[in-house]
SEMAR-144763 format. One record per atom (N, C-alpha, C): residue number from 1; atom name; x, y, z. Coordinates in nm, 2 decimals, m for minus. Each point is the difference from the previous one (the first is absolute). Last residue first. Layout:
BEGIN
PT  marnu  lumpa       x       y       z
PT    NUM     CA       X       Y       Z
...
END
This chain:
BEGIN
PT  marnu  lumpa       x       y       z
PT     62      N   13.72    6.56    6.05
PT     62     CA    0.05   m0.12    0.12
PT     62      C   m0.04   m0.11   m0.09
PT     61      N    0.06    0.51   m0.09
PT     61     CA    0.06   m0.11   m0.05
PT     61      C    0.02   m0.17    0.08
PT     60      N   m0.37    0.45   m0.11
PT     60     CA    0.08   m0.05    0.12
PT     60      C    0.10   m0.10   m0.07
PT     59      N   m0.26    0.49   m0.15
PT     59     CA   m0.01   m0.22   m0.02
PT     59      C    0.10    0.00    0.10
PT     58      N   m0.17    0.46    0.18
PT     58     CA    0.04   m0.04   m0.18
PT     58      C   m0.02   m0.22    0.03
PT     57      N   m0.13    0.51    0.32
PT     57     CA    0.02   m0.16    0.00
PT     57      C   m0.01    0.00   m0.17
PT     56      N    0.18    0.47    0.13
PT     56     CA   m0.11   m0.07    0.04
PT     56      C    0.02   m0.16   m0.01
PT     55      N    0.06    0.50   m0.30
PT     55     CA    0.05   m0.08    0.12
PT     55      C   m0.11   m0.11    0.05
PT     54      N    0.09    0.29   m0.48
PT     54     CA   m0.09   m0.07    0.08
PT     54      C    0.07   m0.06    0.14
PT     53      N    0.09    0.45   m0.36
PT     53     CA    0.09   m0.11    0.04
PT     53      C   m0.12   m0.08    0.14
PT     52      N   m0.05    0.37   m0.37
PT     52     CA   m0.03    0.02    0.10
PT     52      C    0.05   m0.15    0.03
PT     51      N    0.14    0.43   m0.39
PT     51     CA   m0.02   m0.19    0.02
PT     51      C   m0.04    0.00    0.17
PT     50      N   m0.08    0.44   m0.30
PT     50     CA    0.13   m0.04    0.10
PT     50      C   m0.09   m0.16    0.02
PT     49      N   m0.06    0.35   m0.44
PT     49     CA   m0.07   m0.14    0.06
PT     49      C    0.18   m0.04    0.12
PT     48      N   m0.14    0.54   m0.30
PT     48     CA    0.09   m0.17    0.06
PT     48      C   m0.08   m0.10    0.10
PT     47      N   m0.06    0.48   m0.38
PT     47     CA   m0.04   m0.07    0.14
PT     47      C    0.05   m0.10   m0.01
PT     46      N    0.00    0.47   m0.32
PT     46     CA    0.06   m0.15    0.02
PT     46      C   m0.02   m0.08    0.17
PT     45      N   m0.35    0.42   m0.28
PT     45     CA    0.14   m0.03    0.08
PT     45      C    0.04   m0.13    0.00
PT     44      N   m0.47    0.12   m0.18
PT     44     CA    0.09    0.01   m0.09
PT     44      C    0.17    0.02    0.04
PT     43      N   m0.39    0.07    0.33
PT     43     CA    0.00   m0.03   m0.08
PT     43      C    0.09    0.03   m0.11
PT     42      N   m0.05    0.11    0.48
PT     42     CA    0.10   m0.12   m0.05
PT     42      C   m0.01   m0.04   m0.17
PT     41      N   m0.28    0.33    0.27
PT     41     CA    0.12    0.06    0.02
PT     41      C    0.13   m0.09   m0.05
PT     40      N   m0.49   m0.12   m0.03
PT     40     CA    0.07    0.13   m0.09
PT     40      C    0.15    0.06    0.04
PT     39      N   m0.31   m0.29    0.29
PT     39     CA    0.06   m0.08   m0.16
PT     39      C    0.05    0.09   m0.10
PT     38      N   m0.03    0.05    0.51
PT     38     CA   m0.04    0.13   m0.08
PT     38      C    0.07   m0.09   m0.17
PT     37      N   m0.11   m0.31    0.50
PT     37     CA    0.07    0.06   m0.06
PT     37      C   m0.07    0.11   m0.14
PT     36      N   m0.25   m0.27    0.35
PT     36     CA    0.06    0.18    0.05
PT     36      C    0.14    0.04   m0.07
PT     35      N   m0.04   m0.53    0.07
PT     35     CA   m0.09    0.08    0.04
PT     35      C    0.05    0.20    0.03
PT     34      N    0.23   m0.37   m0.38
PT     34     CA   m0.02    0.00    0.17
PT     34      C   m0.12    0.09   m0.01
PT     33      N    0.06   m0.24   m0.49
PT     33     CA    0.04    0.13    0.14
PT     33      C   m0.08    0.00    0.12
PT     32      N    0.15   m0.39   m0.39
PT     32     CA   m0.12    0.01    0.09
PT     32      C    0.02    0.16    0.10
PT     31      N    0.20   m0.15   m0.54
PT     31     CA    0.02    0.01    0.19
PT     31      C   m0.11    0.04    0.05
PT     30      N    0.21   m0.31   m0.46
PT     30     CA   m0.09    0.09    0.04
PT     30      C    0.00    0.05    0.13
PT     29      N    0.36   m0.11   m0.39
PT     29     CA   m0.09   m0.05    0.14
PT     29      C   m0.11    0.08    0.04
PT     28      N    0.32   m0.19   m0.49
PT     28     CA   m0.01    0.08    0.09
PT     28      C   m0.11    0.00    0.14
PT     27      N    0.48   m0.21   m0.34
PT     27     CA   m0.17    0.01    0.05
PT     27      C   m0.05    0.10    0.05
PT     26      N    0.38   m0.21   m0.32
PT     26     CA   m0.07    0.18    0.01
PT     26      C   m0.12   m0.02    0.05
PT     25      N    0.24   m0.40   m0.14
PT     25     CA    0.07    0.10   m0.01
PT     25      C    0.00    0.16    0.07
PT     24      N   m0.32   m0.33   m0.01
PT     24     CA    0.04   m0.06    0.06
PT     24      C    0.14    0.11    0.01
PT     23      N   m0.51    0.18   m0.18
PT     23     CA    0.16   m0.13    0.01
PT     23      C    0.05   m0.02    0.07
PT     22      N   m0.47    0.15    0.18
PT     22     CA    0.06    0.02   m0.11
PT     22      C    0.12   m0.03   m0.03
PT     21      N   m0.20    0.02    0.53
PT     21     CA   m0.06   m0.02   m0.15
PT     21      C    0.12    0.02   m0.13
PT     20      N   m0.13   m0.04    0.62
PT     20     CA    0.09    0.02   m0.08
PT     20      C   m0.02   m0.06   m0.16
PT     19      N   m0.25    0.17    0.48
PT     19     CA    0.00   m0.06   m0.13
PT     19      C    0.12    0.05   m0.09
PT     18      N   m0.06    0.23    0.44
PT     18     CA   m0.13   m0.08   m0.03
PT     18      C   m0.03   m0.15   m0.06
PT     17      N    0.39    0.27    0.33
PT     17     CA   m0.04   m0.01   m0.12
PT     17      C   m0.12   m0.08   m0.02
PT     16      N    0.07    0.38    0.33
PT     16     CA    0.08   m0.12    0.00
PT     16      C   m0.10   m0.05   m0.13
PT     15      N    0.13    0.47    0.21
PT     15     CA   m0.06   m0.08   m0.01
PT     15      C    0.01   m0.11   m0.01
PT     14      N    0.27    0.37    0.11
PT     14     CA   m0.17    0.09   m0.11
PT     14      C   m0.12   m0.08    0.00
PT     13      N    0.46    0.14    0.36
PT     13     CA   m0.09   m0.07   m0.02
PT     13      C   m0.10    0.03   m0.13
PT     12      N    0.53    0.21    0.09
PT     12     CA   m0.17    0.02    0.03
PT     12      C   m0.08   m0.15   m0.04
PT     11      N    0.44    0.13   m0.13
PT     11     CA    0.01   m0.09    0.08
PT     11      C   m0.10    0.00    0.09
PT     10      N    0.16    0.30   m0.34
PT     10     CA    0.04    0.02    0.14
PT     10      C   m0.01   m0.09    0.12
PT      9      N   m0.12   m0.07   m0.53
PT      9     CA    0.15    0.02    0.02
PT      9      C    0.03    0.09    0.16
PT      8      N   m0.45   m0.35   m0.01
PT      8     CA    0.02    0.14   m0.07
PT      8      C    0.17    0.02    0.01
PT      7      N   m0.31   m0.46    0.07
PT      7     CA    0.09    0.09    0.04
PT      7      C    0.04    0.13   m0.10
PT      6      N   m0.32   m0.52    0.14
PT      6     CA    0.07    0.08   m0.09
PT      6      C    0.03    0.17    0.04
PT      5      N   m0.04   m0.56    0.19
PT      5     CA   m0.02    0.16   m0.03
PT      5      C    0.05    0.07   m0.08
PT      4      N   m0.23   m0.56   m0.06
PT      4     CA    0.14    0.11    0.06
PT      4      C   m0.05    0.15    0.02
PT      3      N   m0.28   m0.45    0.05
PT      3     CA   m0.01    0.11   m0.08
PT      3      C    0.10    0.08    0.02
PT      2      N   m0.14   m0.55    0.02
PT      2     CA    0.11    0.12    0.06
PT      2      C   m0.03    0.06   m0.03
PT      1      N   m0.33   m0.39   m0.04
PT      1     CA    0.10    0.08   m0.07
PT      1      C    0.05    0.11    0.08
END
């Protein structure tokens, strides 16, 4: 499993996601916080999941 990052509105590192739960409509996630972050300084702020794009050897079409 991929764990995306997750991101503060400056675009700070907070974490990456744990677990993602509850409707489908309205989920919500859980975050693993980085090392030495102040969980209090993010809590209850809007944070964003940046997509981390896989490189590398994929199927082959031979």
């Amino acid at each position: 499993m991929n764990k995306e990052v997750v991101r503060d509105n400056v675009k700070n590192e907070v974490g990456r996601v744990a677990k993602v739960f509850g409707p489908v409509r309205s989920p919500y996630v859980a975050i693993e916080p980085r090392a030495g972050l102040k969980t209090l300084a993010v809590l209850g702020k809007e944070v964003y999941v940046q997509e981390e794009r896989e490189y590398g050897k994929g199927k082959r079409g031979n």
